[in-house]
C-alpha positions as CSV (number, residue, x, y, z in Angstrom):
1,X,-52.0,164.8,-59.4
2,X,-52.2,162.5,-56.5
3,X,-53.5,159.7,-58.3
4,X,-50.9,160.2,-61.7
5,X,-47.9,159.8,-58.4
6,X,-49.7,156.8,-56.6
7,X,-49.6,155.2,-60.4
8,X,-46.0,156.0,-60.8
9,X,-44.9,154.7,-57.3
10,X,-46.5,151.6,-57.8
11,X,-45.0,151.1,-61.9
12,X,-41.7,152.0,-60.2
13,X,-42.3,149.1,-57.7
14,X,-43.9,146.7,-59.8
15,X,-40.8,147.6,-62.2
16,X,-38.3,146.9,-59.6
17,X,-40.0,143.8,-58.0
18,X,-40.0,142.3,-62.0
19,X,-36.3,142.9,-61.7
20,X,-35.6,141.1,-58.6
21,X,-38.0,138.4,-59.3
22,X,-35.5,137.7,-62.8
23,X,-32.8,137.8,-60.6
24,X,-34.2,135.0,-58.7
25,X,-35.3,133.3,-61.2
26,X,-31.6,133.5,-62.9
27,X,-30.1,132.7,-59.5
28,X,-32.0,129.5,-59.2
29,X,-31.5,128.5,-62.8
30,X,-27.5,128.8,-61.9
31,X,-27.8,126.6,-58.7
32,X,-29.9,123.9,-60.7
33,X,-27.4,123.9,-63.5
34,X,-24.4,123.2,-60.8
35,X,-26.8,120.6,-58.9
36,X,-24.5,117.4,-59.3
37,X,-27.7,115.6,-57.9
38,X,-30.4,116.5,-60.2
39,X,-30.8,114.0,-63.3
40,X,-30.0,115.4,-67.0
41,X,-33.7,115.0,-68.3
42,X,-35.2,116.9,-65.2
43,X,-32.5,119.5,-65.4
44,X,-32.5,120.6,-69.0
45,X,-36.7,120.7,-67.8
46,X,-36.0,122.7,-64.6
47,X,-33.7,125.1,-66.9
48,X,-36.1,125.4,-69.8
49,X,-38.7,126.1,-67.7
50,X,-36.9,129.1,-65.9
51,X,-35.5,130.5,-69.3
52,X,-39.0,130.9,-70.4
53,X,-40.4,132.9,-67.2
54,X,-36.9,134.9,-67.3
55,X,-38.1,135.3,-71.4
56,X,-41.2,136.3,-70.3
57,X,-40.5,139.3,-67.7
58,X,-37.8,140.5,-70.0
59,X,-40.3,140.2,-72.8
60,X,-43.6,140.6,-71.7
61,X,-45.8,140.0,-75.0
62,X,-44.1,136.5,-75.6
63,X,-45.7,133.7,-74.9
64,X,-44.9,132.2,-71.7
């Protein structure tokens, strides 16, 4: 029993550090968007890149 709760703590965790990490990750893809300093070519990069790691916690079996 103890172990089956330790398991479930930590996929709670893992869960709701997965969330907050997206969160970031969509928080930083927001401020590089706005960034009236930050080139076209290496912003539409900078935003690509971040929609695929938000893809890929949202969808973990896509590649990444």
């Amino acid at each position: 029993y103890r172990r089956r709760a330790q398991s479930t703590a930590r996929t709670a965790s893992y869960g709701k550090n997965l969330a907050s990490l997206r969160e970031a990750l969509a928080t930083m893809k927001d401020e590089c968007q706005a960034h009236a300093d930050l080139g076209g070519e290496a912003k539409a990069s900078w935003t690509a890149t971040l929609d695929r790691a938000i893809r890929w916690i949202e969808q973990p079996d896509s590649e990444f």
